[in-house]
C-alpha positions in Angstrom: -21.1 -37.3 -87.5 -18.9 -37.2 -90.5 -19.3 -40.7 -92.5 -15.7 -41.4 -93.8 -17.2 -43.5 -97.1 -19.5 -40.7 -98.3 -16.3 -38.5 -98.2 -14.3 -40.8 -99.9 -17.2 -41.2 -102.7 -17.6 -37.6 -102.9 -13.6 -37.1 -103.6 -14.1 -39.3 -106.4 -16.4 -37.2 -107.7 -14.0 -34.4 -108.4 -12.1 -36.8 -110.6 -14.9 -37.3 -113.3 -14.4 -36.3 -116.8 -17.8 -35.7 -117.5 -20.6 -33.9 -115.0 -23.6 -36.6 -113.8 -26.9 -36.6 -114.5 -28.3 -33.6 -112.7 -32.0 -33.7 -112.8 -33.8 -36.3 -111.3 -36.0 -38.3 -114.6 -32.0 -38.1 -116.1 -30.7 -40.0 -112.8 -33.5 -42.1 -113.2 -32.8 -43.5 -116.8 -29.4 -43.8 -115.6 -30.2 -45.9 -113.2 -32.5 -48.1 -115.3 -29.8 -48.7 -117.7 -27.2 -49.6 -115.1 -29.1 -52.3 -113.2 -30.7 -52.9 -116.4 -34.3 -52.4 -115.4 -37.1 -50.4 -113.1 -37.7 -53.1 -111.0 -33.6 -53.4 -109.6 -34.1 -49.3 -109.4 -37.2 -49.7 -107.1 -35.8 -52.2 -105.0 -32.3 -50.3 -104.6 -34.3 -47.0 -104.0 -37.0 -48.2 -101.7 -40.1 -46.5 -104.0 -42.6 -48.5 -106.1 -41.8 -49.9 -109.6 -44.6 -47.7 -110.9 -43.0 -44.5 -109.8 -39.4 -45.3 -111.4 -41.6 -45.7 -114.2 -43.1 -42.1 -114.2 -39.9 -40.8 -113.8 -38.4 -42.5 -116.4 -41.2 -41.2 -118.9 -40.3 -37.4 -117.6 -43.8 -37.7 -115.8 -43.0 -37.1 -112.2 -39.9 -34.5 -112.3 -39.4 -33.2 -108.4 -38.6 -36.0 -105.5 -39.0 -35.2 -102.0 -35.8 -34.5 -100.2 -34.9 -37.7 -98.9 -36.2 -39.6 -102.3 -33.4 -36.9 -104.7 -30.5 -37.9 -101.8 -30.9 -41.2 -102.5 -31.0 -40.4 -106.2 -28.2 -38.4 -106.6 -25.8 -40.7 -104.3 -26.8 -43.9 -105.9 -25.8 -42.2 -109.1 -22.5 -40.6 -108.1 -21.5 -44.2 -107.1 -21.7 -45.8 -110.3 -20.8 -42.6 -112.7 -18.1 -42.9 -114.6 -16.3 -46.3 -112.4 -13.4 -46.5 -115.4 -12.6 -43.2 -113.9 -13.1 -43.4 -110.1 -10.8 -46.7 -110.5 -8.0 -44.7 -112.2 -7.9 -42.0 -109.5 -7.9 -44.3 -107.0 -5.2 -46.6 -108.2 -2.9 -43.8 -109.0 -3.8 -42.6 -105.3 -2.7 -46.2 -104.4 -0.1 -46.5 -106.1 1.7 -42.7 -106.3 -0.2 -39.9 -105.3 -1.5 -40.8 -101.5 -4.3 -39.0 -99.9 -4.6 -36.1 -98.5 -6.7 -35.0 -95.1 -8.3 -32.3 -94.0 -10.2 -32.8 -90.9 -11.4 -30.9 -87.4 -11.4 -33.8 -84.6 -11.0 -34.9 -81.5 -7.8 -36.2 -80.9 -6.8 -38.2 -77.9 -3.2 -40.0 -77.1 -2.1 -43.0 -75.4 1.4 -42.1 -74.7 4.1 -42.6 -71.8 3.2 -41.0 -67.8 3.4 -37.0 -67.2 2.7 -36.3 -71.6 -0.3 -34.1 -72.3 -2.6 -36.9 -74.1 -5.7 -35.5 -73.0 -8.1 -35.1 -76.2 -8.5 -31.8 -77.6 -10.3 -30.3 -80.9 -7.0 -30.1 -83.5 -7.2 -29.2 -86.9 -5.2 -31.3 -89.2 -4.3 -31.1 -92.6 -2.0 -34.0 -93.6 -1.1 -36.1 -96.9 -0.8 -39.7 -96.3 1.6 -41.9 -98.2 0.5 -44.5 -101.1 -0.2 -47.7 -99.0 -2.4 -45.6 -96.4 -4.5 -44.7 -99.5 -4.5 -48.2 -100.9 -5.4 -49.8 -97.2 -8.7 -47.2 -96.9 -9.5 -48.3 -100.5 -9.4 -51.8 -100.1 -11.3 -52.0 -96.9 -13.9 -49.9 -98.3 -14.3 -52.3 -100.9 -14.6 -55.2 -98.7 -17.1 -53.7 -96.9 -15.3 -52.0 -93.4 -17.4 -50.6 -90.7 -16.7 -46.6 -90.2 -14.9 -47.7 -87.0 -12.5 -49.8 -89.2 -12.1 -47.0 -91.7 -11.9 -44.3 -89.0 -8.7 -46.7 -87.8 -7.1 -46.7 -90.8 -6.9 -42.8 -91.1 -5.9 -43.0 -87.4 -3.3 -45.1 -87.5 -1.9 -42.8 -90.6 -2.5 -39.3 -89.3 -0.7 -40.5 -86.1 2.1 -42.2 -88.3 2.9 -39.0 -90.7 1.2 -36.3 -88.1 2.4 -37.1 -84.2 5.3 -39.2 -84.9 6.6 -37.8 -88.1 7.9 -40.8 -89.8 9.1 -42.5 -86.4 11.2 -39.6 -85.8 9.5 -38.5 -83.0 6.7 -39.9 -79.5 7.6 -43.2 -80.0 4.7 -45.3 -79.1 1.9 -43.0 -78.9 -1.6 -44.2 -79.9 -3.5 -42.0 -81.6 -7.6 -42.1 -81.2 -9.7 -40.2 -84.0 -12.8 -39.4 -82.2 -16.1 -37.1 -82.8 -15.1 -35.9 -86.4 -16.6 -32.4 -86.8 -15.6 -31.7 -90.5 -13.2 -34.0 -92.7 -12.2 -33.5 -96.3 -10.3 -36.4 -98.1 -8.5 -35.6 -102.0 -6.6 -38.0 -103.9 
């Protein structure tokens, strides 16, 4: 299942000036510096202080896969946040977002319509305050379900009813999400 927060983080990433650390003693360091010592890295990355250490000192160079995930993402999140900020408030603000995504889409609509779900693939730009909305409740903390209603409620808005101008009152669900892309 397609985690609507890790796509959102990894569009940010495609706004960054400069390219993050790549190699895993550099993430390390980074990290060191940002929560300003091994300890706070240890915790956040579920390994002993001692190993942060060894990294750090270019001693221990190859994590195991699950160990280098962790890494990297905890390092994409805080890389350049001046910058992620920008993008996303002009995305807030201007721009919108746009979706790309391969679903399962399911209606709610009047007797006698064809709202049974079907696979549809949907490639849709959202407007400025649907952006804002999935930026805000990520920040506070939404569940995927809340998120997943957010993009719902927009994709139905701009995709099935066209602006109002057309199905009136159907209620769109956004179910098993087999691939979804998100650009701001």
């Amino acid at each position: 299942m397609v985690d609507i927060g890790n796509t959102l983080d990894q569009a940010a990433v495609l706004h960054f000036t400069r390219p993050a650390p790549k190699s895993a003693p550099a993430q390390m360091r980074y990290l060191v510096r940002q929560l300003k010592g091994t300890r706070a890295v240890a915790e956040l990355l579920g390994v002993s202080q001692r190993t942060v250490e060894r990294y750090v000192k270019d001693q221990l160079k190859r994590p195991r896969h699950d160990l280098a995930e962790r890494l990297a993402a905890e390092t994409r999140k805080r890389w350049q946040p001046r910058v992620r900020e920008r993008a996303r408030q002009q995305a807030a603000t201007k721009g919108g977002i746009f979706v790309s995504t391969r679903a399962r889409f399911g209606f709610t609509a009047a007797p006698g319509s064809s709202d049974d779900p079907r696979i549809r693939y949907v490639n849709q730009a959202l407007p400025p305050d649907y952006a804002a909305r999935l930026f805000d409740a990520q920040e506070a903390g939404a569940t995927e379900q809340q998120l997943r209603a957010i993009l719902a409620e927009g994709l139905g808005e701009m995709y099935f009813r066209d602006r109002g101008r057309r199905a009136a009152g159907l209620r769109v669900e956004f179910t098993d999400i087999e691939q979804l892309d998100l650009d701001y």
